[in-house]
DOLUM-867995 format. One record per residue (C-alpha): residue number from 1; x, y, z. Coordinates in nm, 2 decimals, always signed. Last residue first. Layout:
# DOLUM-867995
R, NUM, X, Y, Z
...
This chain:
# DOLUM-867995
R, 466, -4.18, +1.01, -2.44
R, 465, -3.99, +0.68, -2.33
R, 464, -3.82, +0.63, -2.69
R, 463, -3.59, +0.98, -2.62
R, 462, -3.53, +0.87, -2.24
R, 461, -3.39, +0.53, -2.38
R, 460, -3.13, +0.74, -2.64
R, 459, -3.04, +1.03, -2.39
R, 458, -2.96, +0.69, -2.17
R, 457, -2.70, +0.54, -2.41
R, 456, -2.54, +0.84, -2.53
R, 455, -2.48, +0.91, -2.13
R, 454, -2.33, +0.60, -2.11
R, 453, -2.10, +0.60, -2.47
R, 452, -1.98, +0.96, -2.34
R, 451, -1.89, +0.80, -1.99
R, 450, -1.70, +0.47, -2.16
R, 449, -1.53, +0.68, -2.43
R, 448, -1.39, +0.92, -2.06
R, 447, -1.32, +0.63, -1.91
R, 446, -1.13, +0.46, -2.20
R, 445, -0.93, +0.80, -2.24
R, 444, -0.86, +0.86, -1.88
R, 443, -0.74, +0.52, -1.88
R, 442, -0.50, +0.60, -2.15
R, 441, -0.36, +0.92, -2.03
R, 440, -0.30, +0.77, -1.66
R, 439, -0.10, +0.48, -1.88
R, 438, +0.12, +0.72, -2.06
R, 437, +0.08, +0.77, -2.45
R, 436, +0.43, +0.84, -2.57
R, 435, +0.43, +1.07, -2.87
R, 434, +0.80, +1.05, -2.99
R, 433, +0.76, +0.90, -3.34
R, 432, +0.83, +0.52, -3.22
R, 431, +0.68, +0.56, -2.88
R, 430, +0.31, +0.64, -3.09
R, 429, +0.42, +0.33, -3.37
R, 428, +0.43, +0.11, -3.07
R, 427, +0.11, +0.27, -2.90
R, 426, -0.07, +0.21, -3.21
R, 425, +0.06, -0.22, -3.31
R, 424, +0.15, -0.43, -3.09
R, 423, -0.06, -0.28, -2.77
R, 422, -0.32, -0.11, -2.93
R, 421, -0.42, -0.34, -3.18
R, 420, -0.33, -0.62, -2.95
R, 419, -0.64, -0.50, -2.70
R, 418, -0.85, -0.37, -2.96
R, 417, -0.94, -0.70, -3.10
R, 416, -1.04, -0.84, -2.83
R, 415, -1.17, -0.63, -2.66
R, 414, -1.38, -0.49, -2.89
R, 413, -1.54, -0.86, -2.97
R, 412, -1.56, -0.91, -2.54
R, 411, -1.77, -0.57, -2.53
R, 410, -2.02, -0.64, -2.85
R, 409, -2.05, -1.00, -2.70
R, 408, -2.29, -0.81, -2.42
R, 407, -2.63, -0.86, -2.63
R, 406, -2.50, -1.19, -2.68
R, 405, -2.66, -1.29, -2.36
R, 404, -2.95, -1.20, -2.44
R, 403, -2.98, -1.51, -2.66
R, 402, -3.11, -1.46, -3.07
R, 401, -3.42, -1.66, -3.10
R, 400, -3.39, -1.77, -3.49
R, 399, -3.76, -1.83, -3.59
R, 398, -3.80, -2.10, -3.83
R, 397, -3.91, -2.31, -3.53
R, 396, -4.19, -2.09, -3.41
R, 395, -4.37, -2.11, -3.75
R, 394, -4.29, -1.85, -4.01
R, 393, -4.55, -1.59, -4.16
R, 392, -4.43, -1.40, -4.49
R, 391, -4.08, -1.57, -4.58
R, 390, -3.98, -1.22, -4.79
R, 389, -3.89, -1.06, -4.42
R, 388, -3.61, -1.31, -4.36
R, 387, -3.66, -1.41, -3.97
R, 386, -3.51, -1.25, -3.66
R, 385, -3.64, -1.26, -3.29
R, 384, -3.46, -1.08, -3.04
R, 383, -3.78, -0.89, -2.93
R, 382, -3.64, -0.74, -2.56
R, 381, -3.77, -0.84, -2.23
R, 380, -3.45, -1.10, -2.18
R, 379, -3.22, -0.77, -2.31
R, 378, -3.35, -0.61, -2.01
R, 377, -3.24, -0.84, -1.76
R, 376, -2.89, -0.89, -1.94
R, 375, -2.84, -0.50, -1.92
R, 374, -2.92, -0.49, -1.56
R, 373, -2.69, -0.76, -1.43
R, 372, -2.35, -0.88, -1.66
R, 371, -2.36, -0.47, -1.84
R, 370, -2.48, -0.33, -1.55
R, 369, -2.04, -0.47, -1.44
R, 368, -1.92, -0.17, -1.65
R, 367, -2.11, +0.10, -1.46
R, 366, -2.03, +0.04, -1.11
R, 365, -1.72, -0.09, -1.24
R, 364, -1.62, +0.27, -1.36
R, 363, -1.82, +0.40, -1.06
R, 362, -1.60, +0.25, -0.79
R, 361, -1.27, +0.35, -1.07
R, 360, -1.22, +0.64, -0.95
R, 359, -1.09, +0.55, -0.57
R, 358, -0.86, +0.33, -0.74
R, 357, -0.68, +0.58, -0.89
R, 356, -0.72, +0.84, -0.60
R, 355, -0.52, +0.52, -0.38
R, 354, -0.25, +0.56, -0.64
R, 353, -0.03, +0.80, -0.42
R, 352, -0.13, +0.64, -0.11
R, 351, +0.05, +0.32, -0.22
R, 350, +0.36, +0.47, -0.25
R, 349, +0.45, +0.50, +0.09
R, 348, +0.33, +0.11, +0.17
R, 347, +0.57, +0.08, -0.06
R, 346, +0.87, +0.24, +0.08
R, 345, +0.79, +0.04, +0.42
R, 344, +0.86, -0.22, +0.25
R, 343, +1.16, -0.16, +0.10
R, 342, +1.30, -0.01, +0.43
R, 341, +1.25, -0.34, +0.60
R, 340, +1.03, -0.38, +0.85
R, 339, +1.11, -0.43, +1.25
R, 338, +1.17, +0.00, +1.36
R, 337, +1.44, +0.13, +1.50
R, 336, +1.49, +0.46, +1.28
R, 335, +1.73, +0.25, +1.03
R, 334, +1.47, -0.07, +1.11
R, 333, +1.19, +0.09, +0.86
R, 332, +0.89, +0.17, +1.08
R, 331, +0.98, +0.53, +1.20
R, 330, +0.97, +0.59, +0.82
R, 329, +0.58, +0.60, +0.83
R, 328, +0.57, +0.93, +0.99
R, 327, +0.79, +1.06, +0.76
R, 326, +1.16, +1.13, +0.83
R, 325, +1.31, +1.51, +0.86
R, 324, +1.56, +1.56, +0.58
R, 323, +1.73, +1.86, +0.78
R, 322, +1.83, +2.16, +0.57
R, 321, +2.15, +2.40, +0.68
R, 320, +2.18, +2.69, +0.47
R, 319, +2.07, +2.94, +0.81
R, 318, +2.30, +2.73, +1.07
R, 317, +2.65, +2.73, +0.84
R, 316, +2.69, +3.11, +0.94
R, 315, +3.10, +3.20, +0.91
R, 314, +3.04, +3.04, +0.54
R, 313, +3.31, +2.80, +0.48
R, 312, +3.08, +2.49, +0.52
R, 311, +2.81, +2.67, +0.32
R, 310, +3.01, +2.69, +0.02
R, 309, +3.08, +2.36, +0.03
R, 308, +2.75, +2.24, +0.06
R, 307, +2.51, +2.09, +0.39
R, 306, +2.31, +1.87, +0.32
R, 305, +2.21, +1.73, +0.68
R, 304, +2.13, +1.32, +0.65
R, 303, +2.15, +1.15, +1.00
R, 302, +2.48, +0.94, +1.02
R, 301, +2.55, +1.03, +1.37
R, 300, +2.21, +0.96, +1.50
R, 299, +2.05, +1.26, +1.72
R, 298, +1.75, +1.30, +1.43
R, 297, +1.67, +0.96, +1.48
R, 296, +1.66, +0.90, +1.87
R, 295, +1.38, +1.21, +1.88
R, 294, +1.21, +1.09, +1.59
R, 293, +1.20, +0.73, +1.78
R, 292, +1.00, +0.83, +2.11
R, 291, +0.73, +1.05, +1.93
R, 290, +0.64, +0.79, +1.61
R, 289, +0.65, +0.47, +1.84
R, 288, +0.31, +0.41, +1.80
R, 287, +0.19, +0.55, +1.49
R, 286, +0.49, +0.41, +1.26
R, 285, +0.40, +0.03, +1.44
R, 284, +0.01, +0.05, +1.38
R, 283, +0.10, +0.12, +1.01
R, 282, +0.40, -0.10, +0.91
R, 281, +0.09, -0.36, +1.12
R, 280, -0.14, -0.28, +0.85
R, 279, +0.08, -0.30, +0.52
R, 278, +0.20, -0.61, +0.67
R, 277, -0.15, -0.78, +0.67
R, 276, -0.24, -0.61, +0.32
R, 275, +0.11, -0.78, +0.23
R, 274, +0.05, -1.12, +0.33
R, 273, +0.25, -1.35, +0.47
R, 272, +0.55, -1.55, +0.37
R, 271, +0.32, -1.86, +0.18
R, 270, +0.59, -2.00, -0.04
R, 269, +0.65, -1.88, -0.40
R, 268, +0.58, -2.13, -0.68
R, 267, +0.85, -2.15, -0.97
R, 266, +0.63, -2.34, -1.22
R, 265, +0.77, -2.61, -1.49
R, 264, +0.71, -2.92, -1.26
R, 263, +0.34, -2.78, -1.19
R, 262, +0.22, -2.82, -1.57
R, 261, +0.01, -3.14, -1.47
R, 260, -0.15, -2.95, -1.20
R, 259, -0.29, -2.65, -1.42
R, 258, -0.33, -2.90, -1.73
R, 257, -0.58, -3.10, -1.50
R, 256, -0.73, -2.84, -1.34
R, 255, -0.84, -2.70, -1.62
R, 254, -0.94, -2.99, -1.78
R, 253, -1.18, -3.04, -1.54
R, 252, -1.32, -2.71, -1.52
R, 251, -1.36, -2.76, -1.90
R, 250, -1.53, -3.08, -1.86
R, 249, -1.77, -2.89, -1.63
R, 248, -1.86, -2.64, -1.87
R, 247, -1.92, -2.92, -2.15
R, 246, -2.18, -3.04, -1.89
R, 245, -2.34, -2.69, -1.84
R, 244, -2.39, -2.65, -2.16
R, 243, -2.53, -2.99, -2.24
R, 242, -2.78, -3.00, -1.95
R, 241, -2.84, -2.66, -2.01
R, 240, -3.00, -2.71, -2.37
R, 239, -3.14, -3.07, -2.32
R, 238, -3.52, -3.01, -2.33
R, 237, -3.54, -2.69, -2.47
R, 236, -3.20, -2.72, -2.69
R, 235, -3.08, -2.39, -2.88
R, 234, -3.12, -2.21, -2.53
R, 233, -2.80, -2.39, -2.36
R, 232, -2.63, -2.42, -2.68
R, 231, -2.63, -2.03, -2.75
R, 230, -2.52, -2.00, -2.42
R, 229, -2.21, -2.25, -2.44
R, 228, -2.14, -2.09, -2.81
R, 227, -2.13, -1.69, -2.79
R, 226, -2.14, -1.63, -2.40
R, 225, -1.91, -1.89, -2.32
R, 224, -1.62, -1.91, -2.61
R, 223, -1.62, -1.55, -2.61
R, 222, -1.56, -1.53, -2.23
R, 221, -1.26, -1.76, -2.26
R, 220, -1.15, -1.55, -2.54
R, 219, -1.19, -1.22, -2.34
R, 218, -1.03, -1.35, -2.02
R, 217, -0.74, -1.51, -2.31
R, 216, -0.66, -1.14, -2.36
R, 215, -0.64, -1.02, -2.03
R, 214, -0.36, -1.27, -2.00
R, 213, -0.19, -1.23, -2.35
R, 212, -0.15, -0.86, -2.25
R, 211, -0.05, -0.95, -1.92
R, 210, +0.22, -1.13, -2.06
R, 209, +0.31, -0.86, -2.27
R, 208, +0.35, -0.62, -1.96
R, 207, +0.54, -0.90, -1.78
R, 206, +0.77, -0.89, -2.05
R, 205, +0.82, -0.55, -2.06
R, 204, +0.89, -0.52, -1.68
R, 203, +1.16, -0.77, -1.65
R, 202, +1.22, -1.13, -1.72
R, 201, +1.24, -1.18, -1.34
R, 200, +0.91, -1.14, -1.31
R, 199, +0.78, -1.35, -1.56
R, 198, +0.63, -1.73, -1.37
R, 197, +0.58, -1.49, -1.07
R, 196, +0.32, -1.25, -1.30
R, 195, +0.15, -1.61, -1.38
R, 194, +0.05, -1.64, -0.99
R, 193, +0.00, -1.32, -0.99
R, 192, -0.30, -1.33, -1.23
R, 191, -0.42, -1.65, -1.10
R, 190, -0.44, -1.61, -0.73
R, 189, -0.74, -1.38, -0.68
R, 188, -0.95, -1.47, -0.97
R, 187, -0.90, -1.87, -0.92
R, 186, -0.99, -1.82, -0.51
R, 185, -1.31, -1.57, -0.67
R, 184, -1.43, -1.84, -0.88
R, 183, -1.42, -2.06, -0.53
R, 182, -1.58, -1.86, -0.39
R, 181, -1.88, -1.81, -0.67
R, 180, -1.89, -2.21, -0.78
R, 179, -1.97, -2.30, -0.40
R, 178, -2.23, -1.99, -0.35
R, 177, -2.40, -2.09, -0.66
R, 176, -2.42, -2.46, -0.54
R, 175, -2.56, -2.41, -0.23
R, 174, -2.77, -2.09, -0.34
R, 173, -2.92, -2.35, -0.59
R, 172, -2.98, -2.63, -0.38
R, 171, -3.12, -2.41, -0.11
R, 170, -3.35, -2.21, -0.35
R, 169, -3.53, -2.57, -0.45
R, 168, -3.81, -2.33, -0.54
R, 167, -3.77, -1.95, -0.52
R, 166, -4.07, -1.89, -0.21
R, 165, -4.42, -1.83, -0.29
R, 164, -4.68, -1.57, -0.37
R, 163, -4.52, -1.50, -0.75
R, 162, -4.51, -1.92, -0.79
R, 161, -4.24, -2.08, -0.76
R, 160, -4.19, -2.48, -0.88
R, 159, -4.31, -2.68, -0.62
R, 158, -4.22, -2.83, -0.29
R, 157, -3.93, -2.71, -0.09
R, 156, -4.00, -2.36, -0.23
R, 155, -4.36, -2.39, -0.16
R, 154, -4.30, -2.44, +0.19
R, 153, -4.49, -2.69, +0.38
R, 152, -4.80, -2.59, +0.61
R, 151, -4.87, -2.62, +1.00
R, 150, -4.57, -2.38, +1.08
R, 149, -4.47, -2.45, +1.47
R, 148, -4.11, -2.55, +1.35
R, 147, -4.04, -2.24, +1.16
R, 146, -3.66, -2.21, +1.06
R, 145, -3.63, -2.59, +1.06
R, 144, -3.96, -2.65, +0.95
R, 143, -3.88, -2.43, +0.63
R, 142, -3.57, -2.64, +0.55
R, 141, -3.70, -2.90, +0.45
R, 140, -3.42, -3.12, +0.35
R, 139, -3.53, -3.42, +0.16
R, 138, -3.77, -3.21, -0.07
R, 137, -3.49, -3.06, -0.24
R, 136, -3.38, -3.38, -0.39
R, 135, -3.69, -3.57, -0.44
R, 134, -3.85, -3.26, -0.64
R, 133, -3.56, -3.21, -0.86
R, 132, -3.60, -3.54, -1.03
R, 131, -3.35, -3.61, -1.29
R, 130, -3.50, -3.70, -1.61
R, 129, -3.50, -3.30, -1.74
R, 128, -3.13, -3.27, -1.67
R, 127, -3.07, -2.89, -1.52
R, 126, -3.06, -2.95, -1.20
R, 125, -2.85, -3.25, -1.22
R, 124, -2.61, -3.08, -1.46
R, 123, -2.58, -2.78, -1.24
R, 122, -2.55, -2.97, -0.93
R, 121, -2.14, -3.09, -1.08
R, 120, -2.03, -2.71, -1.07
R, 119, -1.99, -2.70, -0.69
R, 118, -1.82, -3.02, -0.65
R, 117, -1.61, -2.88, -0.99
R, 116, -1.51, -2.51, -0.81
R, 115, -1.46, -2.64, -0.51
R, 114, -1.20, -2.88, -0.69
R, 113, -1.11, -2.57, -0.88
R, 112, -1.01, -2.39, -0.55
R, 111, -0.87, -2.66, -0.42
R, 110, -0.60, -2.61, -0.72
R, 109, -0.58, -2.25, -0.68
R, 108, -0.51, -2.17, -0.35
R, 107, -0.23, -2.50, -0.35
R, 106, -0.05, -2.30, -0.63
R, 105, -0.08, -1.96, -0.49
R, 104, +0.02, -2.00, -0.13
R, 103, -0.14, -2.22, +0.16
R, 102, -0.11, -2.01, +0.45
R, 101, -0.06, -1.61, +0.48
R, 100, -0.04, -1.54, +0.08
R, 99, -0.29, -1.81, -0.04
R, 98, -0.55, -1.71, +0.28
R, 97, -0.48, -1.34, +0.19
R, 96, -0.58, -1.39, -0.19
R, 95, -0.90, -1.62, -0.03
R, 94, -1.00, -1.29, +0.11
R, 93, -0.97, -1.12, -0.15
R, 92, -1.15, -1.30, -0.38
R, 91, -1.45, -1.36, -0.19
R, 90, -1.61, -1.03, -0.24
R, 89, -1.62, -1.07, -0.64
R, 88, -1.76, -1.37, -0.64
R, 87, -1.99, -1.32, -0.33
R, 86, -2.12, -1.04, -0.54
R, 85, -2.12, -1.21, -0.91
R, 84, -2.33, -1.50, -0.72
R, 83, -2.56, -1.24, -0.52
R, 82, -2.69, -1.04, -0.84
R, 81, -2.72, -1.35, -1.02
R, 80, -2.98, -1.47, -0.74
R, 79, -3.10, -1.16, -0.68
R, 78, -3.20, -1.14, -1.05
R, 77, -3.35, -1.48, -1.06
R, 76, -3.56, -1.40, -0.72
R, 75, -3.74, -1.11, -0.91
R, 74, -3.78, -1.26, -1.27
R, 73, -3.98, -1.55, -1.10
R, 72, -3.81, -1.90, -1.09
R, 71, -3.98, -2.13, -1.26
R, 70, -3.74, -2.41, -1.10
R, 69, -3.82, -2.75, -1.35
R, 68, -3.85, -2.55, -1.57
R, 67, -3.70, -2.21, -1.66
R, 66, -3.69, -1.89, -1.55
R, 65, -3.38, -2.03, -1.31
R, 64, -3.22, -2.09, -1.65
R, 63, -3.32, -1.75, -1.80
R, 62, -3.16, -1.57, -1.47
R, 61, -2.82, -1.82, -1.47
R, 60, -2.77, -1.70, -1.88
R, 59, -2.44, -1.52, -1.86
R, 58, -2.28, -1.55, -1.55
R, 57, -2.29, -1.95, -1.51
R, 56, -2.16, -1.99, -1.93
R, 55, -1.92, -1.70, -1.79
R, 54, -1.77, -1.89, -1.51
R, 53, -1.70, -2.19, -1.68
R, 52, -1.57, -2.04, -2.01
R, 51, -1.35, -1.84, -1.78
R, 50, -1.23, -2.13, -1.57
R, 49, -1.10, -2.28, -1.95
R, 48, -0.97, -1.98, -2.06
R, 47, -0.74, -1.91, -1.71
R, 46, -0.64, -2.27, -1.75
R, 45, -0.52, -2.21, -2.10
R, 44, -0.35, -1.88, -2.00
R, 43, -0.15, -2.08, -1.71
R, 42, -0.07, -2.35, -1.94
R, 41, +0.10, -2.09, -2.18
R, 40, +0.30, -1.94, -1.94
R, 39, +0.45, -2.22, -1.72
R, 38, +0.50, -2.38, -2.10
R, 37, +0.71, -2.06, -2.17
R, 36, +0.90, -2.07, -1.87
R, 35, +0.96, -2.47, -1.92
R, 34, +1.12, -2.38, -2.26
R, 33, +1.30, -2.09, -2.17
R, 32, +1.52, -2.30, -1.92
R, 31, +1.47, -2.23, -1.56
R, 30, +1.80, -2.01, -1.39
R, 29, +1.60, -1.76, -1.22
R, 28, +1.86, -1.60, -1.01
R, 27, +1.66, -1.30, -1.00
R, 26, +1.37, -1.48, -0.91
R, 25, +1.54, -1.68, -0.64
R, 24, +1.63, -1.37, -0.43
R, 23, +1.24, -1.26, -0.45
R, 22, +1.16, -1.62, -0.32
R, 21, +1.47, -1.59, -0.05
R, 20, +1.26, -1.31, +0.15
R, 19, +1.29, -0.94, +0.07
R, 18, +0.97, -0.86, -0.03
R, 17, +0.78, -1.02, +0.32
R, 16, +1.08, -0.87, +0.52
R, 15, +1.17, -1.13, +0.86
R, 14, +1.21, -0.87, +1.19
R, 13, +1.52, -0.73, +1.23
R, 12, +1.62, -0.73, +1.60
R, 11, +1.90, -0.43, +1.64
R, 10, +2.25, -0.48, +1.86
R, 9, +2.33, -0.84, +1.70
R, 8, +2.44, -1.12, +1.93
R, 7, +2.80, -1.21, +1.88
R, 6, +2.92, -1.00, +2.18
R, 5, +2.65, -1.14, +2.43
R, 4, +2.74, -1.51, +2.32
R, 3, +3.10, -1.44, +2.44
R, 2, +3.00, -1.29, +2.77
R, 1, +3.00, -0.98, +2.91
């Protein structure tokens, strides 16, 4: 045997995700406070600025393709919101694997604002009542692509829509949609943990405050959208969206701007691979060498048997004697033979305990997320007018049209201020006098308000309908 044979190591271990040199820095985390806290802070400002982007999209896109110069009908507005907040939504985790496996957080999020701004940039063309629509969308026709043999032009490429025709200009406008929703979902997907690795190794109770601040300055950012940018869109008949959807894209801007400029002070992690890609292939190995390695295990010197005292002077050892038989998923960890770490492998354990947990809340977002679709439609075929009684008849431009859109501010307002209510102020004084409030208890709580407010809400529609 040769020299180079005794120095190489019995067992390959295969490179652990969690216990790479980032996870090592963080407890060695040796930035000053100041550049932690200004990580922190421009994080939350960017994360306010995107949402007051997203949300001035979100909350009035079905009364802007109502409008001139689209005239949109009702139908193809809804699908079109109703496809923006799903490719949103279905986009982020794929572009959370993409910063995890390739490009990591920091990267992941900067192209994703630049997508975010090219996208974002149509909206004020669109929307400018001197620009002419008509020139753009009718230099792609895109209905004699898809039917060459057609003797007549689409409508959509054309004219505004019409109930017999096709949503007008729709390729601009999914174009542009489609751009803003991804890369809304790249920001979603990357920013949260991104900020969690600024904190980490502060500890748990730090991270829990700056998640706090984090949902927090959602709510702001939305506040800022649907109570002013919306209200400026619809204030203005001529100009409204322009404006609103300009000052939108100066805050994407300066978004990405503070989120760059503030990179000297962050501690980005490297792109190690992901964890749902690890979390599949701990499961393919545990189920295929399950049978060859238990036997291999349990014949190890060092395999656990608790065996007592007692039981070691009893003539019959054999009856007290308990094997700790290994899980199914343990014949991945590299004691058994396996390539993953045992810390990983641990996880991927605990994750099916809180799978019910995310299981219950489908219809909890179900629900919640009417409130950005269905509940905005209906508020737009509501009487939102409000004048003072006393004035007798008023012309149409002493009437204050209140926006739909704020129909949902009641949510944002709670949040708001319940969120440091609760966590700087109730559940403090709860710990303080021995009645700890657990998380399970609290989000049993919240669904349980959310189910009774619901139901309250439909007894009350079904009562006017008769």
């Amino acid at each position: 045997m040769s020299a180079s044979d005794e120095r190489a190591p019995l067992l390959t271990q295969r490179r652990s995700v969690w216990s790479g040199s980032f996870y090592h820095s963080l407890l060695l985390d040796q930035r000053p406070a100041l550049k932690k806290k200004i990580s922190c802070i421009a994080i939350l400002l960017t994360e306010i600025f995107e949402r007051i982007a997203f949300y001035s999209v979100a909350g009035n896109l079905i009364l802007f393709l109502n409008k001139a110069p689209l005239e949109w009908i009702s139908y193809d507005a809804s699908n079109a919101v109703f496809i923006f907040l799903g490719v949103s939504h279905l986009s982020a985790p794929f572009l959370g694997w993409v910063a995890d496996s390739c490009l990591g957080r920091f990267w992941t999020i900067s192209l994703s604002f630049v997508m975010y701004i090219v996208g974002y940039a149509f909206l004020p063309l669109i929307a400018h009542p001197d620009f002419d629509v008509t020139s753009m969308c009718a230099g792609i026709n895109w209905w004699h692509i898809f039917a060459p043999d057609s003797a007549t032009t689409a409508p959509s490429s054309l004219s505004p829509s019409s109930p017999t025709s096709a949503p007008y200009c729709s390729w601009l406008v999914y174009f542009a949609l489609s751009l803003i929703a991804i890369a809304s979902g790249g920001v979603k997907s990357c920013i949260a943990p991104f900020g969690a690795d600024q904190v980490m190794a502060d500890g748990p109770a730090v991270m829990r405050t700056f998640f706090s601040w984090f949902y927090w300055c959602v709510n702001i950012g939305a506040l800022v959208a649907l109570g002013g940018v919306v209200y400026i869109q619809i204030e203005d008949s001529r100009y409204g969206f322009y404006y609103g959807y300009l000052i939108s894209s100066c805050c994407l801007v300066g978004a990405l701007l503070l989120f760059v400029a503030a990179k000297w002070t962050y501690l980005c992690k490297p792109p190690a691979g992901s964890v749902i890609s690890n979390v599949f292939r701990i499961l393919r190995e545990a189920c295929k060498s399950r049978k060859h390695r238990v036997t291999r295990a349990c014949s190890r010197p060092g395999y656990e048997l608790n065996i007592s005292a007692a039981d070691v002077t009893s003539p019959d050892t054999s009856a007290s004697a308990t094997l700790t038989v290994p899980s199914w998923l343990d014949m991945a960890k590299v004691q058994y033979g396996g390539g993953f770490a045992e810390a990983m492998v641990d996880d991927v354990k605990s994750l099916g305990s809180i799978l019910g947990i995310f299981v219950a809340f489908v219809p909890y977002w179900m629900v919640y997320f009417q409130m950005e679709t269905t509940y905005l439609m209906q508020g737009l075929h509501m009487r939102l007018e409000h004048w003072e009684p006393d004035q007798g008849e008023c012309s149409h431009h002493d009437v204050f049209q209140i926006p739909a859109a704020w129909l949902t501010l009641f949510d944002v307002i709670f949040l708001i201020l319940l969120i440091p209510l609760l966590s700087q102020v109730i559940y403090p004084v709860l710990d303080k006098h021995g009645f700890h409030c657990p998380l399970l208890l609290r989000i049993v709580l919240g669904m349980h308000v959310i189910l009774r407010a619901v139901t309250s809400w439909y007894a009350m529609i079904e009562s006017t309908s008769v």
